[in-house]
N, C-alpha and C positions, 0 to 999 in steps of 0.2 A: 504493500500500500504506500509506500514511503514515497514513489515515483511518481504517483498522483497527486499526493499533498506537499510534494516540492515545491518551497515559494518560487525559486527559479523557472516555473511551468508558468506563472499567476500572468496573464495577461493585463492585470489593472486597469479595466473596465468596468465602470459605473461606479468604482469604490470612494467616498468624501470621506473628509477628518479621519478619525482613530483608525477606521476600518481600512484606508489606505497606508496610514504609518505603520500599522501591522502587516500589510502585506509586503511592504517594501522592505520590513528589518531583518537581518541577515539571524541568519540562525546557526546557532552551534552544534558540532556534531554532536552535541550530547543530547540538544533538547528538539533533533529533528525529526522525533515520531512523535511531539506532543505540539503540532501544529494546533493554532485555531481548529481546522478545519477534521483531524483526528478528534478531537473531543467533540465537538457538535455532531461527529457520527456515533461516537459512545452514550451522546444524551439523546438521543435519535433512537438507537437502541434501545435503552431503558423506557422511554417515552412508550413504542412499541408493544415491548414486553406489560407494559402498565394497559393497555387500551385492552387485554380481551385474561388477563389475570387473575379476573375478582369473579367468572361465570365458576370455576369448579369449587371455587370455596363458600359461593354464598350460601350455603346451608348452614355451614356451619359457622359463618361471622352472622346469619338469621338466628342461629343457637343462641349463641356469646350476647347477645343484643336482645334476648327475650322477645320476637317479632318476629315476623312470616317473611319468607323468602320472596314475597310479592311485594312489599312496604320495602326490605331492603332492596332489592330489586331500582329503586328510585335512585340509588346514589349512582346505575347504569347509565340508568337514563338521563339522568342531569350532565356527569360527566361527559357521553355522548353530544347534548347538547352545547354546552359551553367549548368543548373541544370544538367546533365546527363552525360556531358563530365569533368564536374570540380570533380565527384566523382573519377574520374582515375586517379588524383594526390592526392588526399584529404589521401588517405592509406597511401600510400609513407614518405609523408608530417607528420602523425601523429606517423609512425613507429620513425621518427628522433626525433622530436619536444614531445611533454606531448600531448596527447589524447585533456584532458580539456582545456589545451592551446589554441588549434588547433583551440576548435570546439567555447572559446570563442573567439578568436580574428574574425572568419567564423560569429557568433550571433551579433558583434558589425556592424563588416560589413554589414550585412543582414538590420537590424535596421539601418544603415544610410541610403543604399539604398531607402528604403523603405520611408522614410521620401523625399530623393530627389525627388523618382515619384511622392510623393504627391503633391511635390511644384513644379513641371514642368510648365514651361511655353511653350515650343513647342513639335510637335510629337516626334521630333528626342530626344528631354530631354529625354523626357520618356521611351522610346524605350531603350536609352543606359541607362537610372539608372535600368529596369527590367532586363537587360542584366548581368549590377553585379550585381543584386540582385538576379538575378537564381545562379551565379559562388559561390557565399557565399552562400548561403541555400543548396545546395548540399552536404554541410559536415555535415550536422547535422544530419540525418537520420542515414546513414550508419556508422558515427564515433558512435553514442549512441550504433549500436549492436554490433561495437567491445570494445566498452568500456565495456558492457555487457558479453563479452566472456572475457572479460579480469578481471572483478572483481567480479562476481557471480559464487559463484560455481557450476557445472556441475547439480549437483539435481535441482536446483532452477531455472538454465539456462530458462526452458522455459517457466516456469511461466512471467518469465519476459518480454520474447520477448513478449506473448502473452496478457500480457497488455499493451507494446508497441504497437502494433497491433490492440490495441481497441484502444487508444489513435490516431492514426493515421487515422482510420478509420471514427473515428467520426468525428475528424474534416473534413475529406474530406466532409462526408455526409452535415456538417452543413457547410463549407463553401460558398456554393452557397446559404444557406437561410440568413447568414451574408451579404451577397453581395446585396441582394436584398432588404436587410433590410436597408442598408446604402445608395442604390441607389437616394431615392427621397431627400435628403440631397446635392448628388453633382451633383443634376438636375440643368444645367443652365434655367433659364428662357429662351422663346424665346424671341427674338429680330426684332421689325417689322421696316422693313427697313423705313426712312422718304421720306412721300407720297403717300404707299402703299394705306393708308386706306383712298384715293380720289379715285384712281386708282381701287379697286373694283367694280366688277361686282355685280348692284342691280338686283334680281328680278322684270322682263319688261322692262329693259332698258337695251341698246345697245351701247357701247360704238362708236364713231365715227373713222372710220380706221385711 
């Protein structure tokens, strides 16, 4: 990958302020696989991995949350939501602002959310931290391929997308085996209510009405 995220390839096209002085600074052999442009595929990844991770667990984050897997179910669909509608400012926002700026201050954000769901104590917690946490994940995708039209030259352009696009893809694929690998981890135990196990029905015997 190193051949692609060579600053020496960047054609410096359409890039203003920060996002041009970062393309232009020479880079050390030590720190030439931790380009901009390597880390916005690793949050591209994660991002990924996040959008389809939360369908094998939510029985059991339905458990932990004392709530039906139809009510948690919401925190799908809002993130959904917000993830789709937040990319119609996220352009706008990085045309004014630095690209990298944009899409870390969007990664920081992402990353708290992500931690709030973890730590929810009720449905509705959870529900609104996946809520911003689709509104921030939403910039990361689309700002990487214009950061990409912006500092890759035209020859190389689709080389690049197109390891974005593996990159993206895998994680989709492996998300749901991630999910279901963490699943037996945030199984709550069940919980038998006291008395139940008097109140049992033995074989041959009849309880009295």
């Amino acid at each position: 990958l190193s051949g692609c995220f060579d600053p020496a390839a960047k054609g410096g096209t359409g890039l203003v302020g920060p996002d041009q002085k970062r393309a232009n600074r020479p880079t050390s052999p030590g720190r030439r696989g931790m380009t901009p442009l390597v880390l916005l595929f690793i949050l591209a990844f994660l991002v990924s991995v996040d959008l389809r991770i939360l369908a094998p667990v939510l029985p059991s984050i339905s458990e932990s949350l004392r709530s039906s897997p139809g009510v948690v179910g919401l925190a799908m669909t809002s993130y959904a939501i917000t993830y789709g509608t937040g990319q119609l400012f996220y352009g706008p926002l990085s045309d004014r602002r630095s690209r990298i700026a944009v899409v870390r201050a969007a990664g920081l954000g992402f990353s708290l959310c992500t931690v709030l769901a973890a730590l929810s104590g009720t449905t509705w917690q959870f529900v609104a931290a996946r809520f911003l946490a689709g509104t921030f994940a939403g910039a990361v995708i689309p700002l990487t391929l214009v950061f990409i039209g912006d500092t890759v030259e035209y020859s190389r352009r689709q080389v690049v997308i197109g390891r974005l696009s593996a990159v993206t893809s895998a994680a989709l694929a492996f998300s749901a085996s991630i999910g279901g690998t963490v699943k037996p981890w945030s199984k709550v135990p069940d919980q038998v209510p006291a008395g139940s196990a008097s109140t049992q029905t033995r074989p041959g015997r009849k309880h009295p009405p």
